[in-house]
N, C-alpha and C positions, 0 to 999 in steps of 0.2 A: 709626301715627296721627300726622298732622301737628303741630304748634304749636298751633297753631288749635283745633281741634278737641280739644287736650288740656286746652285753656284755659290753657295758657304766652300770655302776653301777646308778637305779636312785635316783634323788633327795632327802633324806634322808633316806633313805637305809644305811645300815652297811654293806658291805658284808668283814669285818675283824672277824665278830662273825655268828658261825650261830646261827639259829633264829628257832624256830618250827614249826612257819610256813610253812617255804621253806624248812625245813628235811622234815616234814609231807609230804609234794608236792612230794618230791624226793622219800620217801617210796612209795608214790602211783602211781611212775613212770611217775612223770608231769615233764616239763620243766621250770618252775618256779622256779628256784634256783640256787646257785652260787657254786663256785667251795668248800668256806668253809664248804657249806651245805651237800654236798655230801660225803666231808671227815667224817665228823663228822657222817654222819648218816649211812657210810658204815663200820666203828668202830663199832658203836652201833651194827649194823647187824653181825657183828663178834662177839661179846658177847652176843647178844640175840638174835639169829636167827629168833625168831618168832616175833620182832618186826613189820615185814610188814606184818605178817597175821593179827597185832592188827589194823592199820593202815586199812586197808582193810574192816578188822570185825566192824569196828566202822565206814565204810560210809558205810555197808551193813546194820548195826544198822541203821542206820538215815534212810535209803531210807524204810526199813519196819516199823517205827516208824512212818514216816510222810504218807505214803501209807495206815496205817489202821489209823491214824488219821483225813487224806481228806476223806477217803473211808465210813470205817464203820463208824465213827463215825458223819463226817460230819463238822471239823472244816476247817475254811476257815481264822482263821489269824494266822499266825506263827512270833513270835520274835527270830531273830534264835543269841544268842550269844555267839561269840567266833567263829565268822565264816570261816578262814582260808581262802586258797588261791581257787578261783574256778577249780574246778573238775567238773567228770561226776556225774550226779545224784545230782546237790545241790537245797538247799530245795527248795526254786520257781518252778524248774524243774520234781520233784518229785509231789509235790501239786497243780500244774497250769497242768499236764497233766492229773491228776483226775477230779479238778475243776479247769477251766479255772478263774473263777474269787474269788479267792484267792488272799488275799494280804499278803505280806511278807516282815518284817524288818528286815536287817543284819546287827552285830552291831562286829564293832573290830578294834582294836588301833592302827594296823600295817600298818607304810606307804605305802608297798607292795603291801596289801590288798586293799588299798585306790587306787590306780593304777590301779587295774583290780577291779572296784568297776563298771564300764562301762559293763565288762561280767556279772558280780551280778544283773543288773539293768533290763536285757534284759526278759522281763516282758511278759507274755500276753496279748492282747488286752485289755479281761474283766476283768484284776486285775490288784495289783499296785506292784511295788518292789523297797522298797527306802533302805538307806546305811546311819549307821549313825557311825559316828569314835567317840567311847568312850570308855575308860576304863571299862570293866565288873565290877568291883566293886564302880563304878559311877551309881548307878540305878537311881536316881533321875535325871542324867540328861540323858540315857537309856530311861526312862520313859516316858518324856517330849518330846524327841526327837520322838519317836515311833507313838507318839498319833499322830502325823501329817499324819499317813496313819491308824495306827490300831484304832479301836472302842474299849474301854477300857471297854465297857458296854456290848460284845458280847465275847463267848468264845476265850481263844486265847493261842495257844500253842505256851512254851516257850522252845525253845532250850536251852540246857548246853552241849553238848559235847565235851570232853576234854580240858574243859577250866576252871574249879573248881580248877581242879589240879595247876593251875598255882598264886592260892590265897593260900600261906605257910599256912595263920592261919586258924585253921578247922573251929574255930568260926568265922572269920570272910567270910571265904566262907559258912558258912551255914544261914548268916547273909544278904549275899548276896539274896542267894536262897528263904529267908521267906521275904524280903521285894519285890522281886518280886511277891512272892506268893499274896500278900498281895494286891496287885495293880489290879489282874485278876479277874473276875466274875467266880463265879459258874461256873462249869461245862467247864473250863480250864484245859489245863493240863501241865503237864512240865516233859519234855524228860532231863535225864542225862547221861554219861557217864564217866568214870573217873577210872585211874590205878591204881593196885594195887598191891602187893606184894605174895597176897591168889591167888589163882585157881592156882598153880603153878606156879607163877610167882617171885619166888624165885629169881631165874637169872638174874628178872630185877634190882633188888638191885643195882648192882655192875653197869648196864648198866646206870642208871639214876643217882647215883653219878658221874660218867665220862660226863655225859652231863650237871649236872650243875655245873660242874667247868669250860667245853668248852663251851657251848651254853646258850642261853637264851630264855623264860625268865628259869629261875630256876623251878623243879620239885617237886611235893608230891606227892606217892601214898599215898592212905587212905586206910582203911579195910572195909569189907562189913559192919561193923554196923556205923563205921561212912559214909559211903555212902546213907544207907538206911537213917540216920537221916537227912540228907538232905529235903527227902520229908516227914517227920516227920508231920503226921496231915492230911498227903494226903493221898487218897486210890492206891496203887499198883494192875496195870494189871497183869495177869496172862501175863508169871510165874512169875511174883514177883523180885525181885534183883538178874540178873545173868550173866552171861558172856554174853557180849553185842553181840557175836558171837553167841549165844543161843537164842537170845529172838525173840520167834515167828518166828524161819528159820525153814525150811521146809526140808531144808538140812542137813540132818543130819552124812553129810559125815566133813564139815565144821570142820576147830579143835577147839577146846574152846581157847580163848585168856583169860589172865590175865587183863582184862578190864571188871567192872564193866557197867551194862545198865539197867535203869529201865524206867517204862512210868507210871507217877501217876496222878490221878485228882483229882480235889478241887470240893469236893461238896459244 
C-alpha cells in the first residue's frame, strides 16, 4: 500500500491547509486528497453549487482544445502549465492518442503533483512526456527546462488553465503570458482558462473569498476584457472568449460556467 492511500501524509505535503490542487481532484471526484481538501471544497459546493460543473467544463475545455489542436490543426508539442493533479483525459493522453508522437511538458510547483509526476510521465512509444517543477511565473527557467524535450523552433502549444488566476497582479500574469508568447514560433498557439465573476458568476464572489482565507494558493477572478488581454496580439479562434463550457462543445445541453476559455495563435 503506498503513503497515499495509507493516509501517511507525504513528504512535504501540507495537509493542515487545503491546496487547489487536491480540492480541484476532489471536485472531479479523484482520490487524491485529504480530509482538509474535502471540507473545504464541500463548503465551496454549498455556496456555489456549480462549482464542479466548472471543474468538469474546464477538463472538457482542455480535452477539445488539445483534440482540434493534434487534429485539425496538426500541433504536436504541448507545454502544458499549471498542470494539477492527473485525471482522465490529461494532455499527453488526449494528443498521443491523436498523434502518437507528440511530445509534452508538464510544468507545476506542487509537491503532490511532483509524486504522481510517474502517471504524468506514461508517454507513448513515439513521443516524449517529461515534468518540470517550477513556479508559473518562473518562465525563464520554464523555458530552459522545456527545451530539453520541446523544439522551440517548431510550433508549440501552450497551456494556461486555471492557473493565471493564481498570479494576484493582472500585470504581472499578463507579463507572464507575453513572455512565453514571446519564446514560441509562428504558428503556436496558447490555450487559457481562467474565473470570473461575469457569465453569472456572481455567487462565486463570496465562494472565493472563503477559500482564500482557508485554502491556498489565494484567488483572482478577472473579467472578460482583462482575460481577453492576455492574448492581446494573438488571433482568437472562433468563438472567440467564452465560457470555457462553450467553446467548440457540441453539446449544447452543457450549462455555461462562470469560467472564461479562449484558444489564440501567434502568427
Amino acid at each position: 500500500m503506498s503513503e497515499w492511500t495509507s493516509g501517511t501524509p507525504l513528504r512535504g505535503v501540507n495537509t493542515t491547509v487545503a491546496h487547489n490542487a487536491r480540492v480541484w481532484n476532489f471536485w472531479l471526484e479523484g482520490k487524491d486528497n485529504y480530509a482538509v481538501d474535502r471540507e473545504v471544497g464541500e463548503h465551496i459546493q454549498q455556496m456555489f453549487p456549480l462549482i464542479a460543473d466548472v471543474a468538469r467544463a474546464d477538463r472538457g475545455f482542455l480535452k477539445r482544445a488539445v483534440a482540434h489542436l493534434a487534429g485539425e490543426v496538426g500541433i504536436r508539442q504541448f507545454l502544458d502549465i499549471g498542470t494539477g493533479l492527473p485525471t482522465a483525459d490529461n494532455t499527453h493522453q488526449v494528443a498521443q492518442q491523436i498523434a502518437p508522437e507528440s511530445d509534452i511538458v508538464y510544468v507545476d510547483n506542487d509537491p503532490l503533483v511532483l509524486t504522481h509526476a510517474r502517471a504524468l510521465l506514461t508517454s507513448s512509444p513515439l513521443g516524449r512526456t517529461d515534468y518540470v517543477e517550477a513556479d508559473a511565473r518562473h518562465t525563464d527557467e520554464i523555458l530552459r527546462a522545456a527545451s530539453r524535450t520541446l523544439n522551440f523552433e517548431q510550433p508549440i502549444a501552450v497551456m494556461l488553465l486555471g492557473i493565471l488566476n493564481f498570479i494576484p497582479e493582472t500585470a504581472q500574469a499578463a507579463e507572464v503570458v507575453h513572455q512565453l508568447v514571446r519564446a514560441i514560433p509562428s504558428g503556436s498557439y496558447v490555450v487559457i482558462s481562467h474565473p470570473t465573476t461575469e457569465l453569472d458568476g456572481e455567487a462565486n464572489r463570496e465562494a472565493m473569498a472563503f477559500w482564500n482565507e482557508n485554502a491556498t494558493p489565494p484567488i483572482t477572478a478577472r473579467s472578460g476584457e482583462d482575460v481577453a488581454a492576455f492574448a492581446h496580439g494573438l488571433e482568437l479562434l472562433e468563438p472567440g472568449l467564452v465560457s470555457c463550457a462553450r467553446w467548440r462543445n457540441p453539446d449544447a445541453s452543457e450549462p455555461s460556467v462562470p469560467q472564461y476559455g479562449l484558444v489564440a495563435r501567434k502568427s
